[in-house]
N, C-alpha and C positions, 0 to 999 in steps of 0.2 A: 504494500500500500504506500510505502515512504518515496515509489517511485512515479509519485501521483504529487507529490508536493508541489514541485516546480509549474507543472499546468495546473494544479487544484488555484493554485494563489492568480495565474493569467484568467481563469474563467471566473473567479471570485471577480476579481474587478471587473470585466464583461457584466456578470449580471446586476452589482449594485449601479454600474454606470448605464446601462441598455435602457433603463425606462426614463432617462432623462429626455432620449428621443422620443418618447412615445408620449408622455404625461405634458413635458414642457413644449414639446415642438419645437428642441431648436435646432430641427434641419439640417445634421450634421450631415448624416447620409447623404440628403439630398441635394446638400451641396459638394457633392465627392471628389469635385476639379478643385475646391479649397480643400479638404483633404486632404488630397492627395500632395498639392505643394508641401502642405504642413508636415506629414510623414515622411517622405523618398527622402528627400536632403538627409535628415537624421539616421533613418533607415541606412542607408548605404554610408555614413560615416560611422555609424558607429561598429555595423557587421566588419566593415572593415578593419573598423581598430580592434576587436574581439579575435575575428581571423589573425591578425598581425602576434596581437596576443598568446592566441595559440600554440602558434608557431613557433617563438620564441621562448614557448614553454616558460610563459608568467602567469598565463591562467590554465585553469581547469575546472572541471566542473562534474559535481561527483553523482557517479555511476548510481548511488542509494537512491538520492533525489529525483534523478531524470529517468524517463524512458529508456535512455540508449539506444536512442535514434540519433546517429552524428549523419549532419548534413557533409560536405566536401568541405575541406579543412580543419576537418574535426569539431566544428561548431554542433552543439545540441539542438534540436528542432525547437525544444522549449524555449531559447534565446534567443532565434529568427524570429521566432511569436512576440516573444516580451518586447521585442522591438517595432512592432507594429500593434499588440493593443495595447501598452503604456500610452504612448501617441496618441492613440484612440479616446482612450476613456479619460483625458487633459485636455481634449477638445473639447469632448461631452460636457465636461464638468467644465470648463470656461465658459464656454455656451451658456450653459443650464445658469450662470452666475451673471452672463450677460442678461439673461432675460428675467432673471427674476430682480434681480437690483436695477435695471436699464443704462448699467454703467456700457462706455463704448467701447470699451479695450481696446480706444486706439482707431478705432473705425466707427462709422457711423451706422446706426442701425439698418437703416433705407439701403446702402451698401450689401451688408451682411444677409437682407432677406432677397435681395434680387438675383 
């Protein structure tokens, strides 16, 4: 079961953060071209720097915790995830914080819904 940790904690955040779309509406999904900017950049720096890591044999990541599923360069499957819904569910939750306070993070709301 201990090899359930590592995804038990990525779908944990999924499901506290998933009704923020559905209750608040704030259109994370729907706007998946803003998404998707917000993610890839991070996305591919950081698998990078993890890959690099690897390799250099300064990280590792233990066999109890994960699946043992290694992607190509020894990366965990759980860590490609963690790398796209951490991402995920910091949208959600900024979103869900734009829309209930009507603060503009920066952007205008008129913006943010079009």
């Amino acid at each position: 079961m201990e090899q359930l940790t590592y995804l038990g904690l990525l779908v944990g955040c999924l499901v506290v953060t998933a009704p923020l779309e559905l209750v608040l509406r704030v259109r994370v999904y729907a706007r998946w071209r803003r998404l998707l900017l917000a993610v890839v950049p991070e996305f591919v720096v950081f698998v990078g720097w993890v890959l690099y890591a690897i390799a250099q044999g300064h990280w590792d990541y233990s066999a109890d915790r994960t699946l043992g599923v290694r992607l190509p360069g020894g990366i965990p499957v759980e860590e490609v995830l963690f790398f796209l819904v951490v991402p995920l569910c910091s949208v959600l939750a900024l979103e869900a914080v734009r829309r209930v306070t009507g603060w503009d993070a920066g952007y205008p709301a008129e913006e943010a819904d079009a």
